[in-house]
C-alpha positions in Angstrom: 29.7 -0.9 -1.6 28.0 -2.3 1.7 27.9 1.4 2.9 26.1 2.3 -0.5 23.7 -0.2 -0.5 22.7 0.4 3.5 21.5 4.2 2.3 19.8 2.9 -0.3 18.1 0.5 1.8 17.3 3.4 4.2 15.9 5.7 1.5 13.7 2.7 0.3 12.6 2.0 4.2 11.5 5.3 4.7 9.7 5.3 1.7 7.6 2.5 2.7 7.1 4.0 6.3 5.8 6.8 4.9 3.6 4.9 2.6 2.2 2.9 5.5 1.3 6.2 7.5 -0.1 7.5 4.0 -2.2 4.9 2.4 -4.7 3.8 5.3 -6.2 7.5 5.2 -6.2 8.2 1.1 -10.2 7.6 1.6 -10.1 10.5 3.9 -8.7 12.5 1.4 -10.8 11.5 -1.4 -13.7 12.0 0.6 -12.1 15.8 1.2 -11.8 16.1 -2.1 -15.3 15.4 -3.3 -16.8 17.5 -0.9 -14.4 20.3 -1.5 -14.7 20.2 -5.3 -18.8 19.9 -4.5 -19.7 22.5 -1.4 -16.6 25.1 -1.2 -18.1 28.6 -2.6 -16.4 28.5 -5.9 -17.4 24.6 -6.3 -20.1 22.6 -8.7 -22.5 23.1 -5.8 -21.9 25.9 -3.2 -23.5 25.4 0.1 -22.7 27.3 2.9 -23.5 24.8 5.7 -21.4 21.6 3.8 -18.9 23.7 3.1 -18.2 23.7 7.0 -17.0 20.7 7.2 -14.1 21.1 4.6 -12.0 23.1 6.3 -11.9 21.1 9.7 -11.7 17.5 7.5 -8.6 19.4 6.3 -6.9 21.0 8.9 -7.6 18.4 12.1 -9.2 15.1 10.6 -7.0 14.2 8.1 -3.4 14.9 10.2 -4.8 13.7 13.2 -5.5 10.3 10.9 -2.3 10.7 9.6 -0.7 11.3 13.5 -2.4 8.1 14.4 -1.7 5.6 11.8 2.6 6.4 12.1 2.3 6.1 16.1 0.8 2.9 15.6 3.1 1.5 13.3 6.0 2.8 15.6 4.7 1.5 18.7 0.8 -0.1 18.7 0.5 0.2 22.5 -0.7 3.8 22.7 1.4 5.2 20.3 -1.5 6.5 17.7 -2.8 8.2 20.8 0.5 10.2 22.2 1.1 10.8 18.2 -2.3 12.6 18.0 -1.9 14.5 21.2 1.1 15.7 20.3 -0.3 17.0 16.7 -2.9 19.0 18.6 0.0 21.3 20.0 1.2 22.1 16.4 -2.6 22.6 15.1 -3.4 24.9 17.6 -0.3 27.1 17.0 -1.1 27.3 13.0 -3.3 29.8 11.9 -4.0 29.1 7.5 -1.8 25.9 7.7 -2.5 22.5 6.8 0.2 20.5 9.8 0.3 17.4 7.1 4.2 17.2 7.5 4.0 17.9 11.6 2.2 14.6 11.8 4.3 12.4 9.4 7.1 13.4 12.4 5.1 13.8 15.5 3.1 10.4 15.0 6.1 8.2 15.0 8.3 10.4 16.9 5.8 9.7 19.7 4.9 6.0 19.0 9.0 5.6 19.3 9.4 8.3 22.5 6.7 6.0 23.9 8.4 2.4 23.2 11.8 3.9 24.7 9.9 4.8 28.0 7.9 1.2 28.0 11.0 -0.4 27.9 13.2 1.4 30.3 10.3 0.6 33.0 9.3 -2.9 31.8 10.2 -5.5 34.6 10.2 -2.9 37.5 6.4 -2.1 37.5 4.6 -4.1 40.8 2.3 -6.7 39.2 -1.4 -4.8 39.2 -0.1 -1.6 38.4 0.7 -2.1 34.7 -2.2 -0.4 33.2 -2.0 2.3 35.9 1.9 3.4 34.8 1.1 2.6 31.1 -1.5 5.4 31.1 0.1 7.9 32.7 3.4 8.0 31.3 1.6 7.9 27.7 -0.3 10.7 29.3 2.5 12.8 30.6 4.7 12.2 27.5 1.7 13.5 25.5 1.2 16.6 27.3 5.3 17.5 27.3 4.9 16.7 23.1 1.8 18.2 22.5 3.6 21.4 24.4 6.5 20.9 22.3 5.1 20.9 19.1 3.2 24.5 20.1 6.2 26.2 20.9 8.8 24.6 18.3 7.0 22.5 15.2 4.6 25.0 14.2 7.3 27.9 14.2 9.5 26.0 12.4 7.1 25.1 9.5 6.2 28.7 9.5 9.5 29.8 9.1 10.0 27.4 6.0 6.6 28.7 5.0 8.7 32.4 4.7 11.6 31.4 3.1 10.0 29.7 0.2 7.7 32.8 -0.2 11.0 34.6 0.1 12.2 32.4 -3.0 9.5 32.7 -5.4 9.4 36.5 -5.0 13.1 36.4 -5.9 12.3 34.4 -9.1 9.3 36.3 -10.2 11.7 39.8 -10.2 13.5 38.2 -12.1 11.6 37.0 -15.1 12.3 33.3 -14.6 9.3 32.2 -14.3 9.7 28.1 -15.0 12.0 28.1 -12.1 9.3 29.4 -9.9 8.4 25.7 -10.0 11.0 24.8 -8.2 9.7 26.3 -4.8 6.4 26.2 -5.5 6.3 22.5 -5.8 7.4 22.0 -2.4 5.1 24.5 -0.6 2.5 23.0 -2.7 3.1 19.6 -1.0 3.5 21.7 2.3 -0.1 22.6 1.7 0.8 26.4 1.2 -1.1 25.9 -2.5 -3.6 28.6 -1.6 -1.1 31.2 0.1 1.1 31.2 -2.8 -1.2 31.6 -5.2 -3.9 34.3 -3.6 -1.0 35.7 -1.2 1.8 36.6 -4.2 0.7 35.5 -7.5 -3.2 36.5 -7.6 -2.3 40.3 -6.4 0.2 40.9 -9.2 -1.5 39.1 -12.1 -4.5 41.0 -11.3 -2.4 44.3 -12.0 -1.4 43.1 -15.5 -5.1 41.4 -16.4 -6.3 45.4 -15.8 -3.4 46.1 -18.2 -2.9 43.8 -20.8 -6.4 41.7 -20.1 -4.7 38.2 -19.3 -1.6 36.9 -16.8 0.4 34.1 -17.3 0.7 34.3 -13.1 -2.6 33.0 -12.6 -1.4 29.5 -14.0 1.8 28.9 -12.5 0.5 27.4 -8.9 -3.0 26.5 -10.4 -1.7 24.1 -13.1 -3.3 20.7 -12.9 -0.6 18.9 -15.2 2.3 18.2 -12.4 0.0 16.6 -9.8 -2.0 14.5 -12.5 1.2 13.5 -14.1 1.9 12.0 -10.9 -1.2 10.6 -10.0 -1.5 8.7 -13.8 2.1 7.2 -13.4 0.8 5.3 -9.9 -2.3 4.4 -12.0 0.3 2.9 -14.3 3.6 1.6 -12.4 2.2 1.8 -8.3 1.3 -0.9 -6.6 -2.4 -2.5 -6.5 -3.6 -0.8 -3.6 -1.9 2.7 -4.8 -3.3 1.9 -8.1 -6.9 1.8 -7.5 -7.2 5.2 -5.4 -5.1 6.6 -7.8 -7.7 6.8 -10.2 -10.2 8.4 -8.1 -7.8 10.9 -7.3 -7.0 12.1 -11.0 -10.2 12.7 -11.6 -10.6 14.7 -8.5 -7.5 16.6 -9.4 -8.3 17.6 -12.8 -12.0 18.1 -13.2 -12.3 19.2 -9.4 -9.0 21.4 -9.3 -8.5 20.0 -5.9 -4.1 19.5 -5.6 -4.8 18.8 -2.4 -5.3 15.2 -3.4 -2.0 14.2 -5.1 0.2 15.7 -2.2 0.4 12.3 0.1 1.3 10.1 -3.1 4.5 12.2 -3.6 5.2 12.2 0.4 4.5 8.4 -0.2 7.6 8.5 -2.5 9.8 12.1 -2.0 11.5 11.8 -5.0 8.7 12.5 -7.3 8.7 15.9 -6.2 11.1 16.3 -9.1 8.6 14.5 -11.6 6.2 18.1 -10.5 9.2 20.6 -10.5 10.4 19.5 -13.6 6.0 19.0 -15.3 5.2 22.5 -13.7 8.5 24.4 -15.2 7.7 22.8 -18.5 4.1 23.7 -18.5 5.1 27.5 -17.6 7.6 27.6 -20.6 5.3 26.4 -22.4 2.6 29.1 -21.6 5.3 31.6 -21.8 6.3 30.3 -25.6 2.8 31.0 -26.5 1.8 34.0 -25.0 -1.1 32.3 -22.9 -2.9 33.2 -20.2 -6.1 34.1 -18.2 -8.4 36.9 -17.2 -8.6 36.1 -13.8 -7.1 33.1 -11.0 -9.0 30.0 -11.2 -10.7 28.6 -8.4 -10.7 25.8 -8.0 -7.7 25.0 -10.3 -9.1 22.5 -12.4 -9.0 22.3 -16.2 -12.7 23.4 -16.7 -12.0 26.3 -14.2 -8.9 27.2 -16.3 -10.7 26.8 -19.7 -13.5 29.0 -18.7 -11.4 32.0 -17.7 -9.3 31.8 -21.0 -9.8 34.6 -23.3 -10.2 34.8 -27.0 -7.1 33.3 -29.0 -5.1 31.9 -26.3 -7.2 28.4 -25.5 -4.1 26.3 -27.7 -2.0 27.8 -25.3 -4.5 27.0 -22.1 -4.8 23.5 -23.5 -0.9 22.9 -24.5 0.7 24.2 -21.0 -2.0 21.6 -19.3 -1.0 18.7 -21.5 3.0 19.6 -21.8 3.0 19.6 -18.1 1.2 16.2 -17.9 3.2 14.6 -20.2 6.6 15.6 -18.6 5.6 15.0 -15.1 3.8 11.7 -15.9 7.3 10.2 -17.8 9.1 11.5 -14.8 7.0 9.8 -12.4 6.5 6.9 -14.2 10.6 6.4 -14.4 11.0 7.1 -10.7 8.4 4.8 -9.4 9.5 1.6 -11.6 13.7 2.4 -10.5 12.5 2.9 -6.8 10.8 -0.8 -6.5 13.7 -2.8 -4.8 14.5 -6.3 -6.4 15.4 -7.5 -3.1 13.5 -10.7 -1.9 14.9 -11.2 1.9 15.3 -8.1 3.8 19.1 -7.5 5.1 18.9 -10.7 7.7 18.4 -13.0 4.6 20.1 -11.5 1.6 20.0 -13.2 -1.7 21.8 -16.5 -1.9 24.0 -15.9 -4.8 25.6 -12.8 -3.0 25.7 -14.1 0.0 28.5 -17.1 -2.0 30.2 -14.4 -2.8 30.0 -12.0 0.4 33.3 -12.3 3.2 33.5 -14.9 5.2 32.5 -13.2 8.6 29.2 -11.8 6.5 28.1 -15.5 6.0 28.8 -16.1 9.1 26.5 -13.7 10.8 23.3 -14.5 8.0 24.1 -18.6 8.6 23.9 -18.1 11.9 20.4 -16.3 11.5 19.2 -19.3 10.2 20.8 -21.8 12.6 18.0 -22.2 14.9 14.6 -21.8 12.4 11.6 -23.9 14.1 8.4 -21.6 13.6 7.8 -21.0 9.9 4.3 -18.6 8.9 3.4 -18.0 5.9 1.0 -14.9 6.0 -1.8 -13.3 4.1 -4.5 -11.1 5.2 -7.1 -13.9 5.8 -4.8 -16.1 6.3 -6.8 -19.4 4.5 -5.9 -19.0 0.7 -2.9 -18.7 -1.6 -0.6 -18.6 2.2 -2.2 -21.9 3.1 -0.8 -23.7 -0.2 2.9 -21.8 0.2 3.1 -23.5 3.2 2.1 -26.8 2.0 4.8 -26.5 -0.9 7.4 -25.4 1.6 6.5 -27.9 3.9 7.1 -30.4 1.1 10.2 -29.4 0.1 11.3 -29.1 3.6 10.7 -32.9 4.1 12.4 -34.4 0.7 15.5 -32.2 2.2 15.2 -34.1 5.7 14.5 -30.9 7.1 11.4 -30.9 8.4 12.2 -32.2 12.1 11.5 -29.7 14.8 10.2 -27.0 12.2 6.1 -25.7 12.4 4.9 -24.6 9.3 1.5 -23.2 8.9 -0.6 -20.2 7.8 -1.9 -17.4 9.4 -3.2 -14.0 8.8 -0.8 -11.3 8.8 -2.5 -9.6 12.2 -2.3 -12.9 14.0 1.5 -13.2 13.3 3.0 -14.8 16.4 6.0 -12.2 18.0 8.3 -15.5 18.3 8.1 -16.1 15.0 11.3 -17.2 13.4 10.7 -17.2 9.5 7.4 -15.2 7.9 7.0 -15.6 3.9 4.5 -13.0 2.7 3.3 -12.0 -0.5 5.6 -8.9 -1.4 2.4 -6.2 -1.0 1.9 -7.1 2.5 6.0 -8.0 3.6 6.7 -4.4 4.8 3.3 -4.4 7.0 4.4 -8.3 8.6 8.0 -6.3 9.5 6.4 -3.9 11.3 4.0 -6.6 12.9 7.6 -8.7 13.8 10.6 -6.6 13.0 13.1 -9.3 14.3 11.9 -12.2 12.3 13.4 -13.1 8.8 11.4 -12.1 5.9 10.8 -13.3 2.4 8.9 -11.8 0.2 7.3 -13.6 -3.3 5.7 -13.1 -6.2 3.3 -16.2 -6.4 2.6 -18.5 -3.5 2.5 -21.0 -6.1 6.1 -20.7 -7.8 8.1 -19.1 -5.8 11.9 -19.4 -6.3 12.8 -18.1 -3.0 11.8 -21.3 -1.5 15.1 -23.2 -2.5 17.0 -20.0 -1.4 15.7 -21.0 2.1 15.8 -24.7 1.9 19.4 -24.1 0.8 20.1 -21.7 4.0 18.6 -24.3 6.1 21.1 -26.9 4.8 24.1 -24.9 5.6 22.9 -23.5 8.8 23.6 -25.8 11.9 20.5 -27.6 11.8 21.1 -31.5 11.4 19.9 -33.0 8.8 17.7 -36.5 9.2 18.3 -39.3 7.7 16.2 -41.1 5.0 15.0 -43.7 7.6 14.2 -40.9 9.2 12.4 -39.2 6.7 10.5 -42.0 5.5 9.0 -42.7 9.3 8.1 -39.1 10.1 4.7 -38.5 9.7 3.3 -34.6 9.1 0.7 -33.5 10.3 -2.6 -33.4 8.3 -6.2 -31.9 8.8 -8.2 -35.5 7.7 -11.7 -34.1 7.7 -14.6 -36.4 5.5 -14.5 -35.1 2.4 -17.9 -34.7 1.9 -17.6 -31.9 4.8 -15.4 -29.6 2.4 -15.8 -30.4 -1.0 -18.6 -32.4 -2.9 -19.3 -33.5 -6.7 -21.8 -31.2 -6.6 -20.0 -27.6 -6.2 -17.6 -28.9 -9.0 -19.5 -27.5 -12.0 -18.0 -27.5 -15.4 -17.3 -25.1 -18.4 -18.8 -22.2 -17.3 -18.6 -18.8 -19.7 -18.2 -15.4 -17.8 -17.9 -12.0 -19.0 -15.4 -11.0 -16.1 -13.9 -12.2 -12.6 -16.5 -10.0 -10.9 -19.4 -12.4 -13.0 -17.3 -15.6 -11.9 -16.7 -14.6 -8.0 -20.7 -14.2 -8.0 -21.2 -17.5 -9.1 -18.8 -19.0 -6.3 -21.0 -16.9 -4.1 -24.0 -18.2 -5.2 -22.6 -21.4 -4.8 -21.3 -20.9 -1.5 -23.7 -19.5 -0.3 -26.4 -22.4 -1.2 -24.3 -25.1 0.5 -24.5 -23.0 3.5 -21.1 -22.3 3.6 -21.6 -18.5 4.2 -23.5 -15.3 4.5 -24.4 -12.9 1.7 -21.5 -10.6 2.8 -18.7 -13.1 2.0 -19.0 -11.5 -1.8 -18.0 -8.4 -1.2 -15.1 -9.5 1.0 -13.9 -11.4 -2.3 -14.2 -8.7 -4.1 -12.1 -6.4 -1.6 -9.7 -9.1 -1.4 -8.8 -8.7 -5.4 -8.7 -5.1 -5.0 -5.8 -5.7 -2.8 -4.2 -8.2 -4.0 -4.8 -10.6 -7.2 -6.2 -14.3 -6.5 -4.8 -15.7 -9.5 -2.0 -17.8 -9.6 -0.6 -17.3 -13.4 -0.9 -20.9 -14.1 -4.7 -20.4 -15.2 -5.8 -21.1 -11.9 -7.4 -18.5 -9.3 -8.6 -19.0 -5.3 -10.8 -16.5 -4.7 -11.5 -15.8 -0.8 -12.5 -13.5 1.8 -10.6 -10.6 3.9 -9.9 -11.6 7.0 -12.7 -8.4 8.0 -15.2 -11.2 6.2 -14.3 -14.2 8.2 -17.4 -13.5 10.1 -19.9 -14.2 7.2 -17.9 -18.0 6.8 -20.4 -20.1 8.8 -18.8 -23.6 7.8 -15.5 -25.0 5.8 -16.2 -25.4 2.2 -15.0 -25.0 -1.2 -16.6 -24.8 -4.9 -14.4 -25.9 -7.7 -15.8 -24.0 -11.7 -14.3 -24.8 -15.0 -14.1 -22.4 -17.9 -12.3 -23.8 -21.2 -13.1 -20.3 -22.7 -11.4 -18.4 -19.5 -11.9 -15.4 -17.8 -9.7 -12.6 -17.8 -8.7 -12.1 -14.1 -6.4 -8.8 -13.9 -4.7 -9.7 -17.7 -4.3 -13.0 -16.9 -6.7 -15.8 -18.6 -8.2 -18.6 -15.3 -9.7 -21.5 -16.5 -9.9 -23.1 -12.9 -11.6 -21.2 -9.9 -11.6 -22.8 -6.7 -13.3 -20.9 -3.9 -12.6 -21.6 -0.3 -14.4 -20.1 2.3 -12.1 -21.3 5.6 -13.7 -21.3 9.2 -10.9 -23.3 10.3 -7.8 -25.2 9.3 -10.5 -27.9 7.6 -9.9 -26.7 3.8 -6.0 -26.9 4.3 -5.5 -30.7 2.6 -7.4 -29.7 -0.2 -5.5 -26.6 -0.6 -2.1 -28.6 0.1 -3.5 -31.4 -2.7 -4.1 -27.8 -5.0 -0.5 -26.6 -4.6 1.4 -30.1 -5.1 -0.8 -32.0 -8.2 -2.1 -28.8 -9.9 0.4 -26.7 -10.1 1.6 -26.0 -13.5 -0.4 -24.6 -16.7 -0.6 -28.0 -18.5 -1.9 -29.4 -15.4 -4.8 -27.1 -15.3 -5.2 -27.1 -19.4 -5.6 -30.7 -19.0 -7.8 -31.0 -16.3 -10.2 -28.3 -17.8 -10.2 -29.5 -20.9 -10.5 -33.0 -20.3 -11.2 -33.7 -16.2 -14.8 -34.7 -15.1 -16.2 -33.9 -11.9 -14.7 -37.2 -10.4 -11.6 -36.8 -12.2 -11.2 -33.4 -10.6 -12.9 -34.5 -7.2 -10.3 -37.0 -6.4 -7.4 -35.3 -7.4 -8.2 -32.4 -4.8 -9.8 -34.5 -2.1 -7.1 -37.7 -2.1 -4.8 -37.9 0.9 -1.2 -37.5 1.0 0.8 -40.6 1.3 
């Protein structure tokens, strides 16, 4: 059982690591896309000199981004670099192919390569000569991959380039067209899109358009059903970040017939390849059901492109292969993405607490132990001053009624300042695989809500029967926790508490903390739109009715003080489907705001508590409850 659930957790990694490499660079691609749909000769606006740059975006931009971003994760000293080095060996041994998959391995291959070397050496380089040695053996184990890739990687992509050809010429003899799909869909992803379908299909559906004045062949690559199936299930069921881009791309993909733009959201998760096998195979039965279609190939293959070369009596057929191919590869998807999402809060050094009862005795062992010496607690989010900051507060809090505070240091940082000896990081479960990259050794938990998260009994359990020694109460009752005691009038005053405000959206509400914000001289016209990025990644709102809108930690530069403005709304506003009646913006230079957000996360905590205090709190009511001090 152990055995089953260590693939699974593999599978699930490497999903994730190819996520990370992927989802940095999707406004590359989009950017691609736009100007491919707009400027390539068969676009919405031809232009010969625009059009240059769509090729080379393509083939060196994009996988050279791609290259980067995996060496980096593998190994961030120099590993991007020797991952893009070793690309250019593979691009320049391609002729009409897109290396997209020769980055994805050469990018962390390298970054890893790299790591292996640093370490062998580490300790044996004379003190003044670090840089000098770093440099050169990235630069030698660049050259040796980058020659590597030119004689091996490109060859061998080539060669799987010729066998799938090899395949769909099998099928096509053969009158099974649907299961064409089932090699196409793979070289599509492999971005051999246009060789399949100019290369083999265009040739021979031209034949039998000069025949029988339509071919069913030209719509077997150039479908855009499979790829927007996908691309409207991570609109649905993907994660925020995945979300949001993924609507751009659909767009792209079916009005601009670019498929180039869906292929990274199935590398992001492999498996979905079936979700297009299975949309593009129904689509083509569908077409062959009905007799449909078209006079010549598409280009590009978008649904207005495949409309306009449909001829007389076969547009129900044009239309129905489209949609059938949609729907199927959109149910697929949509299935597949919402069974892949592990359930898992710790990663394997902290398993869940009721298996771990139940686990062997060695096994409990070896995850007590990994507990038995916790003193550096971080709670992480990107900025590192909001929803972490009160986590950490209610942590620390529980911590200390279990007499289990001594020696541990609790606090909050941004996930890019996470320190490497960090025993215990709790993260928000969008950004946990990015902190085990940042500090793969360190346990992990990963939560729904700062706020209410179950998982932290789980540790305050693991902490009790780990080796640490518990405190007594006489202990407990003289310790004394550190606090930030700033004047209150420094951070929060009566007068950014305003009350009952109507808004028609979050967007209207995080303006009006701007304003506010901004008047008190708190920070710079640019804090808005670093609020606004920051709910594009992840949600502010707490489900309780309450949201803390902040900055990225890219916006920390536009916070000129510590400060924070406190709005009511009995009506609410809806914040991502949930209703807020209580917005408290914090704009965080320091660690100044952190009582306030500690007094936030122990007395307000709950939806009656907010209910209450918005419906019946004044500004002194609410003013003292945020601003008292701890006993």
């Amino acid at each position: 059982m152990s055995e089953k659930k260590s693939v699974k957790s593999r599978v699930q990694n490497f999903g994730s690591f190819l996520s990370s490499m992927v989802m940095p660079n999707i406004a590359a691609l989009i950017a691609w896309g736009f100007m491919a749909a707009l400027f390539i000769p068969t676009g919405w606006l031809p232009n010969e000199n625009f059009n240059k740059i769509v090729g080379p975006l393509l083939k060196y931009a994009i996988p050279m981004l791609i290259a980067y971003t995996g060496g980096n994760l593998v190994n961030p000293k120099m590993g991007g670099v020797v991952g893009v080095v070793a690309l250019l060996g593979a691009i320049a041994a391609a002729e009409n192919e897109v290396m997209l998959v020769a980055a994805m391995l050469l990018g962390p291959l390298a970054g890893w390569l790299l790591k292996k070397l640093q370490d062998a050496y580490d300790g044996h380089v004379p003190q003044g000569f670090e840089m000098l040695v770093n440099n050169f053996s990235a630069g030698f184990l660049a050259l040796g991959l980058s020659l590597i890739s030119y004689v091996l990687v490109a060859p061998l992509i080539s060669g799987l380039t010729g066998i799938l050809a090899a395949g769909i010429n099998f099928l096509l003899e053969k009158s099974l067209l649907p299961l064409v799909h089932i090699f196409i869909e793979p070289a599509k992803i492999l971005f051999l899109n246009n060789a399949i379908n100019h290369g083999i299909f265009t040739p021979i559906g031209l034949d039998q358009a000069a025949t029988s004045g339509k071919s069913i062949l030209f719509m077997i690559e150039s479908n855009p059903g499979p790829g927007l199936g996908v691309l409207l299930a991570y609109t649905f069921f993907g994660k925020k970040e995945e979300r949001s881009s993924a609507v751009g791309a659909a767009i792209i993909q079916v009005f601009g017939g670019i498929h180039e733009i869906f292929f990274p959201y199935v590398l992001m998760n492999p498996k979905l390849i079936l979700a297009t096998i299975l949309g593009g195979a129904s689509g083509t039965f569908t077409l062959e059901i009905l007799k449909g279609g078209l006079v010549a190939s598409p280009s590009p293959g978008s649904i207005l492109a495949w409309l306009a070369m449909t001829p007389k009596g076969s547009y129900l057929a044009t239309i129905l292969g489209f949609v059938v191919a949609t729907l199927v590869s959109l149910l697929v998807a949509s299935f597949i993405l919402k069974t892949s999402k592990s359930s898992k809060t710790f990663d394997q050094a902290s398993k869940d607490l009721s298996d771990s009862k139940n686990s062997s005795k060695s096994s409990l062992e070896n995850e007590t132990k990994s507990f038995s010496n916790i003193s550096k607690i971080r709670f992480a989010c990107d900025a590192g001053m909001g929803s972490s900051a009160m986590g950490a507060s209610i942590l620390k809090k529980k911590l200390k009624q279990a007499g289990l505070l001594e020696g541990i240091d609790i606090t909050n940082v941004a996930i890019a300042n996470l320190p490497k000896d960090v025993d215990l990081v709790v993260t928000h479960k969008d950004l946990t695989e990015r902190a085990k990259q940042i500090v793969p050794n360190a346990i992990h938990v990963s939560v729904d809500n700062f706020m209410q998260a179950p998982e932290y009994d789980e540790v305050v359990e693991r902490l009790k029967e780990s080796e640490n020694p518990q405190l007594s109460n006489e202990n407990i009752e003289k310790e004394e926790v550190e606090e930030i005691k700033e004047e209150k009038t420094d951070i929060l005053t009566k007068e950014n508490i305003v009350l009952d405000q109507n808004f028609q959206n979050k967007e209207e509400a995080i303006a009006k903390v701007q304003e506010m914000m901004e008047k008190s001289g708190f920070v710079g016209k640019g804090y808005q739109d670093g609020m606004l990025q920051r709910e594009k990644e992840a949600p502010t709102h707490f489900g309780i009715g309450l949201a803390i809108p902040h900055g990225t930690n890219q916006t920390k530069k536009e916070i000129k003080k510590s400060g924070l403005v406190v709005i009511t709304s009995k009506k609410g506003v809806n914040w991502d489907g949930e209703l807020v009646k209580l917005i408290i913006g914090i704009a965080g230079k320091g660690d100044d705001h952190l009582q306030i957000l500690a007094n936030v996360a122990n007395n307000v905590n709950t939806e009656e508590i907010v209910n209450e205090l918005v419906e019946n709190g004044n500004k002194d009511q609410i003013y003292e409850i945020l601003t008292r001090e701890e006993e």
